[in-house]
ZADO-1210 file (C-alpha; in nm, 4 decimals, padded with zeros to 6 digits):
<atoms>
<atom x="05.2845" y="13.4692" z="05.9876" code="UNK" pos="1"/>
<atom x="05.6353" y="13.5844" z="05.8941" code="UNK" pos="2"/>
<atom x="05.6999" y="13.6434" z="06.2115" code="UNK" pos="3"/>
<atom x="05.5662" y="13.3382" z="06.3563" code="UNK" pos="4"/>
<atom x="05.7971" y="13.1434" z="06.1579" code="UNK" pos="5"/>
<atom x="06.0915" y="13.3465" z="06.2808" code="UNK" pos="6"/>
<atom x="06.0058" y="13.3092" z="06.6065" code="UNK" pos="7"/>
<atom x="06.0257" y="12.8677" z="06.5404" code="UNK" pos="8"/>
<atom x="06.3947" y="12.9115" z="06.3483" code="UNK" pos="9"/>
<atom x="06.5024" y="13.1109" z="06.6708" code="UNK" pos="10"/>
<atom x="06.3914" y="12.8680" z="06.9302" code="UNK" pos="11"/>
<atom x="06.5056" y="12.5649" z="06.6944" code="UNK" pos="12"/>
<atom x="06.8920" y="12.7391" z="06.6811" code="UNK" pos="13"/>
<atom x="06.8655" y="12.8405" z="07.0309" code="UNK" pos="14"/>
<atom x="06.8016" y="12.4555" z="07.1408" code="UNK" pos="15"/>
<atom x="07.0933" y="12.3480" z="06.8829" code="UNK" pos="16"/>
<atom x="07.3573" y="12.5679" z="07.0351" code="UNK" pos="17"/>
<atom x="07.2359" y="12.5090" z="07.3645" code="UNK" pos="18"/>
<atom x="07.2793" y="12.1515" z="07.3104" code="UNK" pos="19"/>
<atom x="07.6181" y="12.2402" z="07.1169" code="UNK" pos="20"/>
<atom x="07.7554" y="12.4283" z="07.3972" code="UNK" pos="21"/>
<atom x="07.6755" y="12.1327" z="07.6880" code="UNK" pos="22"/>
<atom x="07.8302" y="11.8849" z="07.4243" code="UNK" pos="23"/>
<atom x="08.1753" y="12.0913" z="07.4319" code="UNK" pos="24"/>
<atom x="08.1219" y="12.1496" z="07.7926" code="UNK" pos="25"/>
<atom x="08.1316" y="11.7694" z="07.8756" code="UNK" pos="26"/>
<atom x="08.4068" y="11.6295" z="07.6248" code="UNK" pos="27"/>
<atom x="08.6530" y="11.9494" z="07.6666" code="UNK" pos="28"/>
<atom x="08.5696" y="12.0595" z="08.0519" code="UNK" pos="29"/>
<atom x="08.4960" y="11.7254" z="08.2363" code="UNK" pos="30"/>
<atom x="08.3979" y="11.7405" z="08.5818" code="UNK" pos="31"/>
<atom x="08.7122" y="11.7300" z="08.8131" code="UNK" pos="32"/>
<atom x="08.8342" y="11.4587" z="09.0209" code="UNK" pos="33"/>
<atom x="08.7323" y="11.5696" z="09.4257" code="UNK" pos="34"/>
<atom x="09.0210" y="11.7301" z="09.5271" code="UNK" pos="35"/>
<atom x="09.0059" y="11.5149" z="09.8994" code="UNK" pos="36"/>
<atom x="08.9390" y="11.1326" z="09.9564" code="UNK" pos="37"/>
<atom x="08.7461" y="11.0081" z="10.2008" code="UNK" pos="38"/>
<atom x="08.7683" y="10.9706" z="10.5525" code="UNK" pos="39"/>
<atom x="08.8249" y="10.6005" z="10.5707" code="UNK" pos="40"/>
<atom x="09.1060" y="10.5667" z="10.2328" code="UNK" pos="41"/>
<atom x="09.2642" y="10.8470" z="10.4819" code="UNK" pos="42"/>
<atom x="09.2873" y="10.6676" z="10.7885" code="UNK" pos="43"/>
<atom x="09.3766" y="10.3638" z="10.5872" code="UNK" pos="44"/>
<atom x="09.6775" y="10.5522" z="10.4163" code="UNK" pos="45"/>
<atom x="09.8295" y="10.6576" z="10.7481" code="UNK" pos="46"/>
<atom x="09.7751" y="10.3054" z="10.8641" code="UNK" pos="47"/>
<atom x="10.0531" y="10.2002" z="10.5889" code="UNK" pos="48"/>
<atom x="10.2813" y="10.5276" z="10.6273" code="UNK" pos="49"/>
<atom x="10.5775" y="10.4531" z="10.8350" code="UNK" pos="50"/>
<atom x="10.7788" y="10.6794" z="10.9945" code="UNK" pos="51"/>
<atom x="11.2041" y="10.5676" z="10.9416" code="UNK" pos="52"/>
<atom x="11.3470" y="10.9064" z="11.0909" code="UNK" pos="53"/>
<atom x="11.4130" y="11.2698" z="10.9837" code="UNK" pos="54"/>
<atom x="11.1757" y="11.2978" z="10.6803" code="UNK" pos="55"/>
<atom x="11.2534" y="10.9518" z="10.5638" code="UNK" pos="56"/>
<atom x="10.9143" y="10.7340" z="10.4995" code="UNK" pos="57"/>
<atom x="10.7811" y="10.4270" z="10.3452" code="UNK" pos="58"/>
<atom x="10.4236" y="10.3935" z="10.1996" code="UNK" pos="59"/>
<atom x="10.3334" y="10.0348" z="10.1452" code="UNK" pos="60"/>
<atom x="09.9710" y="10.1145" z="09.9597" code="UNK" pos="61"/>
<atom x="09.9383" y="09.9235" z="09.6294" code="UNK" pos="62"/>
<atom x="10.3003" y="10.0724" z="09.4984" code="UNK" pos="63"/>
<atom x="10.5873" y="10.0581" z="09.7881" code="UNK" pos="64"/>
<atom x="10.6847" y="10.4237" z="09.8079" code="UNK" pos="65"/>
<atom x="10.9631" y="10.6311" z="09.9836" code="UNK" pos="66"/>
<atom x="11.0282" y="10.9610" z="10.0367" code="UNK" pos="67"/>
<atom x="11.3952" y="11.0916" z="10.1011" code="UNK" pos="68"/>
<atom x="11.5358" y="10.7583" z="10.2473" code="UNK" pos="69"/>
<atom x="11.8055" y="10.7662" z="10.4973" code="UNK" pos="70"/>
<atom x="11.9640" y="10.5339" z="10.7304" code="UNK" pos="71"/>
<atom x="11.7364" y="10.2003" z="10.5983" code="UNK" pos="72"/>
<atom x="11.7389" y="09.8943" z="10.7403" code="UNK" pos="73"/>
<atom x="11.9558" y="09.6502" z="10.4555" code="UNK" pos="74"/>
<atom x="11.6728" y="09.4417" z="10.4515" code="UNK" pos="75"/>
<atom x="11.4146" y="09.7238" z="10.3766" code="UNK" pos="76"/>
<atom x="11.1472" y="09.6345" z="10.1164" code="UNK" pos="77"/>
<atom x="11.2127" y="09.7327" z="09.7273" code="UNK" pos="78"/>
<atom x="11.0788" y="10.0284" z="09.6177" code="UNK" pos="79"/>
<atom x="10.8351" y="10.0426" z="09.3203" code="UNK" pos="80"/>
<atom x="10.8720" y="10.4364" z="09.3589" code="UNK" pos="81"/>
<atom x="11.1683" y="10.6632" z="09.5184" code="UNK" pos="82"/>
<atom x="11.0855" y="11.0068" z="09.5490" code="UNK" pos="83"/>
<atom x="11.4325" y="11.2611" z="09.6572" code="UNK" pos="84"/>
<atom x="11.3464" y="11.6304" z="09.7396" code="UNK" pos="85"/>
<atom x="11.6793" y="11.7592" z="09.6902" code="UNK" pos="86"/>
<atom x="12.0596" y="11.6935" z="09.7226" code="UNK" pos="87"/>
<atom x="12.1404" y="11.7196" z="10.1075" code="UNK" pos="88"/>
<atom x="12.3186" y="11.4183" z="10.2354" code="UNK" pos="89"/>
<atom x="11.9840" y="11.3760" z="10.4826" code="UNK" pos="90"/>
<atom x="11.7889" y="11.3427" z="10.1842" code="UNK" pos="91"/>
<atom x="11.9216" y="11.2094" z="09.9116" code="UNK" pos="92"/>
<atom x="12.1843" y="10.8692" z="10.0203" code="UNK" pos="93"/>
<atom x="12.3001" y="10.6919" z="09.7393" code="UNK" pos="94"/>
<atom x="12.3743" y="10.3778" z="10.0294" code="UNK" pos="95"/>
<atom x="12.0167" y="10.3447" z="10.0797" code="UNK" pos="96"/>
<atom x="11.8937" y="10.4309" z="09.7331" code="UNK" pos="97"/>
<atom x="12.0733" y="10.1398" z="09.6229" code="UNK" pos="98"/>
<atom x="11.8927" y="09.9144" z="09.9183" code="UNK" pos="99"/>
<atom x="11.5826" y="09.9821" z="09.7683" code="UNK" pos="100"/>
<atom x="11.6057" y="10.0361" z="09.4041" code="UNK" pos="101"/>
<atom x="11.5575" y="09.7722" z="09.1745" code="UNK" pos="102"/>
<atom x="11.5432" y="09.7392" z="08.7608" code="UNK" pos="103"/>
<atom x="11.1506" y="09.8336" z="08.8459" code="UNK" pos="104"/>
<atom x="11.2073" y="10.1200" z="09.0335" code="UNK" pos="105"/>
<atom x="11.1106" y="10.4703" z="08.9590" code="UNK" pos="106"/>
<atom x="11.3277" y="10.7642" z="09.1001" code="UNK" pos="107"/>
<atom x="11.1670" y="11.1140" z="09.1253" code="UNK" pos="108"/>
<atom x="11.3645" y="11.3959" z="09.2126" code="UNK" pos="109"/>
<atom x="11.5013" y="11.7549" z="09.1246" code="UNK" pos="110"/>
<atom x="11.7710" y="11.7923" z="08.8582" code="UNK" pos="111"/>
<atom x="12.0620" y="11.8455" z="09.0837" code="UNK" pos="112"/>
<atom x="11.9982" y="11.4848" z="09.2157" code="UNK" pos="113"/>
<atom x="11.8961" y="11.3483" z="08.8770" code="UNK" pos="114"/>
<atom x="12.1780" y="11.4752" z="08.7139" code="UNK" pos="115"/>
<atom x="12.3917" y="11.2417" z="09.0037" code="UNK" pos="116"/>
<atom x="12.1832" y="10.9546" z="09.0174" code="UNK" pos="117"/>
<atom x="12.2765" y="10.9209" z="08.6023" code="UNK" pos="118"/>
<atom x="12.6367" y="10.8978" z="08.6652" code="UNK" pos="119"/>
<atom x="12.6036" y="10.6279" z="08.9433" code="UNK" pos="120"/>
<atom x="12.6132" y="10.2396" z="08.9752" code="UNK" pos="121"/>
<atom x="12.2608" y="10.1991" z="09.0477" code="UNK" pos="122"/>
<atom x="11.9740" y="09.9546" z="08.9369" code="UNK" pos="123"/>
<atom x="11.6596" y="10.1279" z="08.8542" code="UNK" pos="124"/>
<atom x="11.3562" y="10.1135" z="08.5550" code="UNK" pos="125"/>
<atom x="11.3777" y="10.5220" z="08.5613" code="UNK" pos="126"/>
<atom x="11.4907" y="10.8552" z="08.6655" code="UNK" pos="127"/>
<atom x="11.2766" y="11.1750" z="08.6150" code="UNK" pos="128"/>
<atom x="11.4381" y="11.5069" z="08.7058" code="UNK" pos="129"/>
<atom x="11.1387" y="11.7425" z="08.7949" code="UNK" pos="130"/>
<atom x="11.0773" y="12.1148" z="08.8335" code="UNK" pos="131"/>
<atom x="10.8397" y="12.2985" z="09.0595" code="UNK" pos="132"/>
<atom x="10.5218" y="12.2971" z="08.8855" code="UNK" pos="133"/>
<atom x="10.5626" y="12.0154" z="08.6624" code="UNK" pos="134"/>
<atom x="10.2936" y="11.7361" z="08.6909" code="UNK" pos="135"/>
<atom x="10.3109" y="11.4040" z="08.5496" code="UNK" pos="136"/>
<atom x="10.1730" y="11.0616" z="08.5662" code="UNK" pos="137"/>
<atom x="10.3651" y="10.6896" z="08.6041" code="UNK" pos="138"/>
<atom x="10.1720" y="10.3821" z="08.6550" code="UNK" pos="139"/>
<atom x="09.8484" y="10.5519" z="08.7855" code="UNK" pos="140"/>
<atom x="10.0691" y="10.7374" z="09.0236" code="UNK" pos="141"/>
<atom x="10.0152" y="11.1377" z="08.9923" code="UNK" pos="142"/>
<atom x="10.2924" y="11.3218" z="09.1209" code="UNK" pos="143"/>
<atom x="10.3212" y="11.7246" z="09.1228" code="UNK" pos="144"/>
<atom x="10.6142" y="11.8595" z="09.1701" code="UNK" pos="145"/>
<atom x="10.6295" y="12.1671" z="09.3861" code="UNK" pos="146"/>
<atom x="10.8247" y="12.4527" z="09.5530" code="UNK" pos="147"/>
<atom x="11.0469" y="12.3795" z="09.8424" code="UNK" pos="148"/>
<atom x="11.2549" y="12.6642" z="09.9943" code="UNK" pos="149"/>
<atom x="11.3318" y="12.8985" z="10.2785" code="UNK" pos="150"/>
<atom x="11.2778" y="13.2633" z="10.3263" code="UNK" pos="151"/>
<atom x="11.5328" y="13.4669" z="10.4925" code="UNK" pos="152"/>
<atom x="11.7603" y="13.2044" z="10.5517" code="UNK" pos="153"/>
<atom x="12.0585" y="13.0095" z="10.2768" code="UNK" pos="154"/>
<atom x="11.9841" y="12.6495" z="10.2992" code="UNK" pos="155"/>
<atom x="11.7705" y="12.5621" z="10.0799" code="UNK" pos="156"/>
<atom x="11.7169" y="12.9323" z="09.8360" code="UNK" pos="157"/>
<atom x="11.4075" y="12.9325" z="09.5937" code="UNK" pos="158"/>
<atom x="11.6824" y="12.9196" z="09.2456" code="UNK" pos="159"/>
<atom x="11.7837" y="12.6313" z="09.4155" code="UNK" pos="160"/>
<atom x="11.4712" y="12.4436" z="09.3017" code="UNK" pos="161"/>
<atom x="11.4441" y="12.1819" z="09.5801" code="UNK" pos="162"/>
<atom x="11.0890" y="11.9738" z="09.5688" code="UNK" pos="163"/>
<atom x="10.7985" y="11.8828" z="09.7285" code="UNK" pos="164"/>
<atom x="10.6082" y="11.5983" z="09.6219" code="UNK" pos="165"/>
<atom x="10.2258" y="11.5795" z="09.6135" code="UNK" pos="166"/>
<atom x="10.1502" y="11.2448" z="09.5160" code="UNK" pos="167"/>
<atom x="09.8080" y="11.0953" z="09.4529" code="UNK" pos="168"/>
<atom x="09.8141" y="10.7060" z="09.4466" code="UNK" pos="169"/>
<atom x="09.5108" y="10.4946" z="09.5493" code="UNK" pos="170"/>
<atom x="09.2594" y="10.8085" z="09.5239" code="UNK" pos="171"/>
<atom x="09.4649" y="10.9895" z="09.8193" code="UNK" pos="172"/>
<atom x="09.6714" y="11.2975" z="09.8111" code="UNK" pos="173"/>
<atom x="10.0042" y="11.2558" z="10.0070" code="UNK" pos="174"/>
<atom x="10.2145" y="11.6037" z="10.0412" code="UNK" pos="175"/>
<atom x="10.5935" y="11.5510" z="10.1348" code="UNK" pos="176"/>
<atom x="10.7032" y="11.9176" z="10.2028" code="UNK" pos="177"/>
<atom x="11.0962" y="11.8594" z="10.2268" code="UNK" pos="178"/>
<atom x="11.2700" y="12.1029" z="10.3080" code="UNK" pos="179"/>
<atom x="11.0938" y="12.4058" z="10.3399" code="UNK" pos="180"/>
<atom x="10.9779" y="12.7641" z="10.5447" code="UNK" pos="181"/>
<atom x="10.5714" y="12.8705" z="10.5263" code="UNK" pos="182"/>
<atom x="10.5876" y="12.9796" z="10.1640" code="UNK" pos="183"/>
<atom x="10.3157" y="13.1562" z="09.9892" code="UNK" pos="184"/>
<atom x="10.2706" y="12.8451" z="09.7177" code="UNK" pos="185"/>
<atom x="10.1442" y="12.6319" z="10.0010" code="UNK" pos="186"/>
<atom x="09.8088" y="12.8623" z="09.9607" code="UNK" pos="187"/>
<atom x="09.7655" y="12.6942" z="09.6386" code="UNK" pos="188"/>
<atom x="09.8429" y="12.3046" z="09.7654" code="UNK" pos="189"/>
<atom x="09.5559" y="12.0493" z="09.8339" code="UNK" pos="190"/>
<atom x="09.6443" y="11.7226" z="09.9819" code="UNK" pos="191"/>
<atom x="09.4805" y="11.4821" z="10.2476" code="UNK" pos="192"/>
<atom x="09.8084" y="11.3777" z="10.4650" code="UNK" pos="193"/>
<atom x="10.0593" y="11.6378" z="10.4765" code="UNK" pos="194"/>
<atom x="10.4426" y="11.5763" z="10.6030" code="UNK" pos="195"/>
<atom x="10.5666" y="11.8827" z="10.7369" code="UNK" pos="196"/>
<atom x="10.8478" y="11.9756" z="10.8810" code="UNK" pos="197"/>
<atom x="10.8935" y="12.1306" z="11.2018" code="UNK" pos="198"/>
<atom x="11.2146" y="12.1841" z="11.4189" code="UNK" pos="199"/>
<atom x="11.3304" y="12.5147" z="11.2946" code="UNK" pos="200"/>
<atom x="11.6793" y="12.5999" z="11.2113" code="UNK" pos="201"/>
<atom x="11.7109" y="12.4712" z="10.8481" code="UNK" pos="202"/>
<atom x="11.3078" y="12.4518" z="10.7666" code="UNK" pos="203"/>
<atom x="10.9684" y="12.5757" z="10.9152" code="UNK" pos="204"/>
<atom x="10.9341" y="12.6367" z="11.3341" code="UNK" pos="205"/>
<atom x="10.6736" y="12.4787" z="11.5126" code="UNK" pos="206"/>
<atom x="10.4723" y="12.7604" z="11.4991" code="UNK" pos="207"/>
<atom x="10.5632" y="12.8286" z="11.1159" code="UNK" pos="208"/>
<atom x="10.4494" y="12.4323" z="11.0131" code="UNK" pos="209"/>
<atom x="10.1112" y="12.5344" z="11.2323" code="UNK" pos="210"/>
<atom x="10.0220" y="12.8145" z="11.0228" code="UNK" pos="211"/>
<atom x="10.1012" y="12.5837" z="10.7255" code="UNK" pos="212"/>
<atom x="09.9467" y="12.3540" z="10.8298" code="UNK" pos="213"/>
<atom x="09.6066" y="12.5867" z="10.8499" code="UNK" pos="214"/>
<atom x="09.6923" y="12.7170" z="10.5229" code="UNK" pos="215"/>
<atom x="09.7075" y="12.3864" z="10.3684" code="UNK" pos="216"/>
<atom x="09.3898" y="12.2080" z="10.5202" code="UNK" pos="217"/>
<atom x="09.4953" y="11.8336" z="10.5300" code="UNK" pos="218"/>
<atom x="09.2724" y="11.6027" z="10.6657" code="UNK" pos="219"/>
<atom x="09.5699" y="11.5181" z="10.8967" code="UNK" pos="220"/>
<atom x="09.9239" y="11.6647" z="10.9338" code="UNK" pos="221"/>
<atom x="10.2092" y="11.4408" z="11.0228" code="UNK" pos="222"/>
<atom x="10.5333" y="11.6005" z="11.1911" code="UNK" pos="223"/>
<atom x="10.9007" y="11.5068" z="11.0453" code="UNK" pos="224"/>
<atom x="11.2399" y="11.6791" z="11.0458" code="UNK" pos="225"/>
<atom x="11.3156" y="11.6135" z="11.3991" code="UNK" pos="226"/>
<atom x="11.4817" y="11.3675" z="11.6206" code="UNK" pos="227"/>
<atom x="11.7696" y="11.3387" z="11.4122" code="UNK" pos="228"/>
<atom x="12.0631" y="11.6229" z="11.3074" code="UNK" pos="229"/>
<atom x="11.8086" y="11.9515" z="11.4611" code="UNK" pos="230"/>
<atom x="11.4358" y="11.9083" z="11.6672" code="UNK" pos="231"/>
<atom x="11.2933" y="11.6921" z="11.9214" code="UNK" pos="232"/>
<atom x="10.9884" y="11.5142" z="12.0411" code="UNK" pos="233"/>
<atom x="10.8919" y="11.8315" z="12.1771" code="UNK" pos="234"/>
<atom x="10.8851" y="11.9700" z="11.8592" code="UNK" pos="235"/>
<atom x="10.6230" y="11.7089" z="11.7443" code="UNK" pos="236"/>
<atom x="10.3834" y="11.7642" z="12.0166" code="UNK" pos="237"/>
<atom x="10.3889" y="12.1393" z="12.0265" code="UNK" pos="238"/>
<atom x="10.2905" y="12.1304" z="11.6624" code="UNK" pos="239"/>
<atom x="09.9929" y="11.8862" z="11.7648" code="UNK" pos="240"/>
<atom x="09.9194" y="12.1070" z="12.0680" code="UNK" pos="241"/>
<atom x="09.8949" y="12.4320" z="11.8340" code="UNK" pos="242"/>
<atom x="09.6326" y="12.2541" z="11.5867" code="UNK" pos="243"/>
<atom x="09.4436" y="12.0864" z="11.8196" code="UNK" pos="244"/>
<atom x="09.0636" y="12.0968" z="11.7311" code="UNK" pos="245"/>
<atom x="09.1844" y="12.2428" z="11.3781" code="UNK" pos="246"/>
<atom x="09.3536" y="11.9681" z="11.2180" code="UNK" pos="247"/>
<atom x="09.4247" y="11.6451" z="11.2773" code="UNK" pos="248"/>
<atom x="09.8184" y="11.5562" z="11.3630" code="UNK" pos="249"/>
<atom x="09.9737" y="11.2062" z="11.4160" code="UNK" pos="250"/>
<atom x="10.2904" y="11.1860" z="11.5484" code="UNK" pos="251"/>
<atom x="10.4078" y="10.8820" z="11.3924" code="UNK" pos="252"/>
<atom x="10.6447" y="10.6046" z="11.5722" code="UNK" pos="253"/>
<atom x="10.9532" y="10.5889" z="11.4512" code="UNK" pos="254"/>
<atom x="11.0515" y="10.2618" z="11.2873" code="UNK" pos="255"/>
<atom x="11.3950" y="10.0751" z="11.1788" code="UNK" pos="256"/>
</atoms>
């Protein structure tokens, strides 16, 4: 009888910490957001990327977005968000900053561009110096910032701490690479559209932006870094030819 009754106060605790231990589970661990969107918020996203040279771009989803803008158009839409990768005159123009930038305007960057931008005549809502690894979150925009650097070469060195972006906005994971060789961090990226670089002498080969490009796993890749200072067309095709049947690449047009 004794033991009867132990047996009841076992099950009875075992069903309260069972029910303890989803409870925690739930509140503390909740499930993850899917690491991918789907197919058609992809297509749709490339739809509104635009291509403005080099690895200049403007996203016009439900925030107007650039990434390293160069050589703009003086009638070039505001910006709600500026991201800058690092300090190289091909990346970071204050001219065309100022096109764009309004007293709404967000400007993400490193901290050697940061650092300039705070000194300058410029209209803008904020500046946020990043570091690789830091993650943070403005206006339902999720930006990581991450490494950006070559190996074996001086351009662009790892202490430097040049950026990537990868930006989520509208449930879709946009990677902006800048600058950068096949490092080992891209292992740990996940992104849906992925702007990589690809004409060699101060960032990734052809090849090299391939085998990233396979590391990474976007649902499409997207050449830049060419046609402008170093690379070709040629540059953007071979890299399409290379991952053909593996991953989707769009060579985007090249607008004003």
């Amino acid at each position: 009888m004794f033991g009867l009754k132990q047996s009841k106060i076992l099950i009875v605790f075992t069903l309260i910490a069972t029910g303890l231990l989803l409870f925690i589970t739930l509140v503390f661990h909740p499930r993850q957001e899917s690491a991918y969107a789907a197919e058609g918020e992809v297509e749709e996203m490339v739809n509104n990327l635009h291509w403005l040279g080099h690895a200049s771009f403007r996203l016009d989803s439900s925030k107007v977005i650039y990434f390293d803008p160069w050589k703009l158009s003086p009638d070039s839409p505001k910006a709600d968000f500026i991201f800058i990768t690092h300090d190289h005159y091909d990346h970071y123009s204050l001219d065309d900053v100022k096109i764009i930038s309004t007293k709404d305007t967000v400007i993400v960057t490193d901290n050697t561009v940061g650092r300039q931008l705070q000194g300058a005549r410029l209209n803008y809502k904020e500046i946020r110096p990043l570091s690789p690894g830091d993650n943070i979150e403005i206006d339902g925009v999720k930006i990581s910032a991450v490494a950006s650097y070559n190996i074996g070469k001086q351009f662009h060195t790892k202490n430097s701490q040049k950026l990537g972006f990868i930006v989520t906005i509208d449930g879709v994971k946009i990677y902006h690479a800048g600058d950068t060789d096949n490092i080992p961090e891209m292992a740990g990226y996940q992104c849906d559209i992925a702007l990589l670089p690809v004409s060699g002498t101060y960032v990734m080969t052809t090849e090299e932006a391939a085998k990233a490009a396979l590391t990474i796993k976007p649902k499409v890749a997207i050449p830049m870094h060419y046609g402008d200072i170093v690379g070709s067309d040629s540059d953007a095709r071979r890299f399409e030819d290379l991952l053909k049947g593996k991953v989707e690449v769009k060579i985007l047009r090249k607008e004003s």
